[in-house]
Structure formats: structure tokens, C-alpha cells
Backbone as numpy.savetxt, mean C-alpha at the origin, in Angstrom:
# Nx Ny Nz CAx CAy CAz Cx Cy Cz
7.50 2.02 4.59 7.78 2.52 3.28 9.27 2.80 3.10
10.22 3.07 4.50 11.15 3.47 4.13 12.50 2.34 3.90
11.50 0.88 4.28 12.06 -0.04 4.11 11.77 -1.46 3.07
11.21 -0.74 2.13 10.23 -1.71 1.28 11.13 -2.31 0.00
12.04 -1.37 0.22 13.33 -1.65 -0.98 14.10 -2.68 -0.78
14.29 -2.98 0.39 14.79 -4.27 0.55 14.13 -5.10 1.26
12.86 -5.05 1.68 12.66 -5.93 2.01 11.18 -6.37 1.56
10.63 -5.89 0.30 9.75 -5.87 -0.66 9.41 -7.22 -1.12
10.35 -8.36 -1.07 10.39 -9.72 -1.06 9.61 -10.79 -0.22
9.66 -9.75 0.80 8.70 -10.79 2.46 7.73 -10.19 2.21
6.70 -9.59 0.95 5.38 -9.75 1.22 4.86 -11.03 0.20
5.90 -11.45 -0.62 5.75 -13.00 -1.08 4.61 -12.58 -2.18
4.89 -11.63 -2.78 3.72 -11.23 -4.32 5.23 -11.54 -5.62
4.57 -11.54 -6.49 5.09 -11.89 -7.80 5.02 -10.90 -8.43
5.91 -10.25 -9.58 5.57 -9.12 -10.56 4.53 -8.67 -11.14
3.66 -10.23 -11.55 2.28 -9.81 -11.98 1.06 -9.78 -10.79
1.15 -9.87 -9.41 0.25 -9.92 -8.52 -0.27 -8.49 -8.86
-1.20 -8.25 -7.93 -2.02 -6.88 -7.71 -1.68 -6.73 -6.17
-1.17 -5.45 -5.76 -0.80 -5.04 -4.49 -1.56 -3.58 -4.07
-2.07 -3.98 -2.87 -2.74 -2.16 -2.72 -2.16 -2.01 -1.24
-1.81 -0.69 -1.57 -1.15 -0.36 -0.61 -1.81 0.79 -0.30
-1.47 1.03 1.52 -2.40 2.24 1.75 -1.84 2.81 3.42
-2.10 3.96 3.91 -1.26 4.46 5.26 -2.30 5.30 5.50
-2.17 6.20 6.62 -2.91 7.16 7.27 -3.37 8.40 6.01
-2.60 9.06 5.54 -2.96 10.27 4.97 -2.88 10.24 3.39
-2.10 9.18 2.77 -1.40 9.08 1.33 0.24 8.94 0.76
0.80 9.39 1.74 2.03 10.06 1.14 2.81 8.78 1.27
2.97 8.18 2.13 4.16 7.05 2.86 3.30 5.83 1.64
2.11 5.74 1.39 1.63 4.33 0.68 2.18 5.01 -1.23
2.30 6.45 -0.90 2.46 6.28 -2.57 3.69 6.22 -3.06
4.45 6.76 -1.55 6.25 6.46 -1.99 6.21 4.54 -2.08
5.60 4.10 -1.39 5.71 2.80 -1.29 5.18 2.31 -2.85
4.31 2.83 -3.59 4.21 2.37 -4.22 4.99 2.70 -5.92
5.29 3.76 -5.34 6.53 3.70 -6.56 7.43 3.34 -6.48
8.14 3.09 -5.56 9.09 1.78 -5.09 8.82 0.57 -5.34
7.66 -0.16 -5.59 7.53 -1.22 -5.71 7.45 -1.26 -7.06
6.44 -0.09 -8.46 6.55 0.03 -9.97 8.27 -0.52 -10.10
9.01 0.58 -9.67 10.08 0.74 -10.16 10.89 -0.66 -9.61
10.55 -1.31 -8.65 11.54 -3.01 -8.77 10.54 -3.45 -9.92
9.64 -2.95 -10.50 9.21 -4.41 -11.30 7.48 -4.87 -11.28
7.03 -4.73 -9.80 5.64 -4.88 -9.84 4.58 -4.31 -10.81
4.21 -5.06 -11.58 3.20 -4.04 -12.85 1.99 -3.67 -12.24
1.66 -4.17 -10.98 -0.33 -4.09 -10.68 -0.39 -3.69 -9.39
0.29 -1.99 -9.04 0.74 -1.67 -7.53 -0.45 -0.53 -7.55
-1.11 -0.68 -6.94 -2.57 0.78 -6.77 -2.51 1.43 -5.30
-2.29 2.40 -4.95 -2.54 2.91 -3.85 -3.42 3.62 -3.87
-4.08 3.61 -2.52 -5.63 3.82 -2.08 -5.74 5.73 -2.26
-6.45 6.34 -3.30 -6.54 7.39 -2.84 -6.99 8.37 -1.76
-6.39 8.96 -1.14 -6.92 9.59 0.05 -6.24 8.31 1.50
-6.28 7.34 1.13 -5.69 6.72 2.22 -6.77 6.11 3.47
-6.63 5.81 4.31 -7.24 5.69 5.81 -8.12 7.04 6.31
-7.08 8.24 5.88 -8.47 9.48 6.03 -9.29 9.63 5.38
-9.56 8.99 4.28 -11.04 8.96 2.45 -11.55 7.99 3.34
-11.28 6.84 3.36 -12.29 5.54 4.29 -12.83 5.97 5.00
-11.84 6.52 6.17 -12.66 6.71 7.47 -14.10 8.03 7.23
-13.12 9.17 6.95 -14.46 10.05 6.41 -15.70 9.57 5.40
-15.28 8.66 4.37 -16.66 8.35 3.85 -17.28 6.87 4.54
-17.21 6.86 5.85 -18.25 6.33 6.59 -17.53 4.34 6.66
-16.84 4.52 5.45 -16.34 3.28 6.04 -16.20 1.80 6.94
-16.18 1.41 7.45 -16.46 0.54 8.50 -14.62 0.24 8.77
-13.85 0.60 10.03 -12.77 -0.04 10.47 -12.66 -0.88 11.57
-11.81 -1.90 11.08 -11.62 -2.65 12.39 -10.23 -2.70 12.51
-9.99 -2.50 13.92 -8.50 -3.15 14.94 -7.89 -4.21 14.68
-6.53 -4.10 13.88 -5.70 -5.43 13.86 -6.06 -6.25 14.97
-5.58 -7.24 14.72 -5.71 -8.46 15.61 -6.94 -9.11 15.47
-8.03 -8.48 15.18 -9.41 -8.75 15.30 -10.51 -9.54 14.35
């Protein structure tokens, strides 16, 4: 998140894409995502509650790589 300002380009979305963004607790995906409103992205949603709402409401996660 603290590098999304410049380098917001290498996730290869367009202004009108839809982007969801999301981190452990909330805070780091929602700075991220007002960083991304404010270059321009119109369709940026971050996950409320984050990775801790998923996981507590039963969710199903899986391990990168996998």
C-alpha cells in the first residue's frame, strides 16, 4: 500500500476496471484504495473487515502458491 502510487501501473487494470482490494485487518487495503480513487480508478471496493470478516465468517482460505 505504501507503494501503490507509483507503482499502481504493474497491476495492468484500466480506469474503468473493477479492483478489490483487501489485507489482514482493513486499514493498509483502504489506504490502498484511496490511492488508487484518487489516480483515477472509478470501480476500487475494498473488502470490509478484510481477511479477519472472511476468516471469522467461516470462509474457506487457501495458501498462495496453491
Amino acid at each position: 500500500y505504501r507503494e501503490i502510487k507509483a507503482r499502481h501501473r504493474e497491476i495492468g487494470a484500466q480506469p474503468d476496471d473493477h479492483i478489490v482490494v483487501y489485507c489482514q485487518s482493513g486499514q493498509r487495503s483502504h489506504d490502498a484504495a484511496e490511492t488508487l480513487a484518487d489516480l483515477g480508478y472509478r470501480h476500487v471496493y475494498n473488502v470490509r473487515g478484510s481477511m479477519n470478516a472472511w476468516v471469522h465468517a467461516g470462509y474457506p482460505i487457501q495458501p498462495a502458491g496453491r
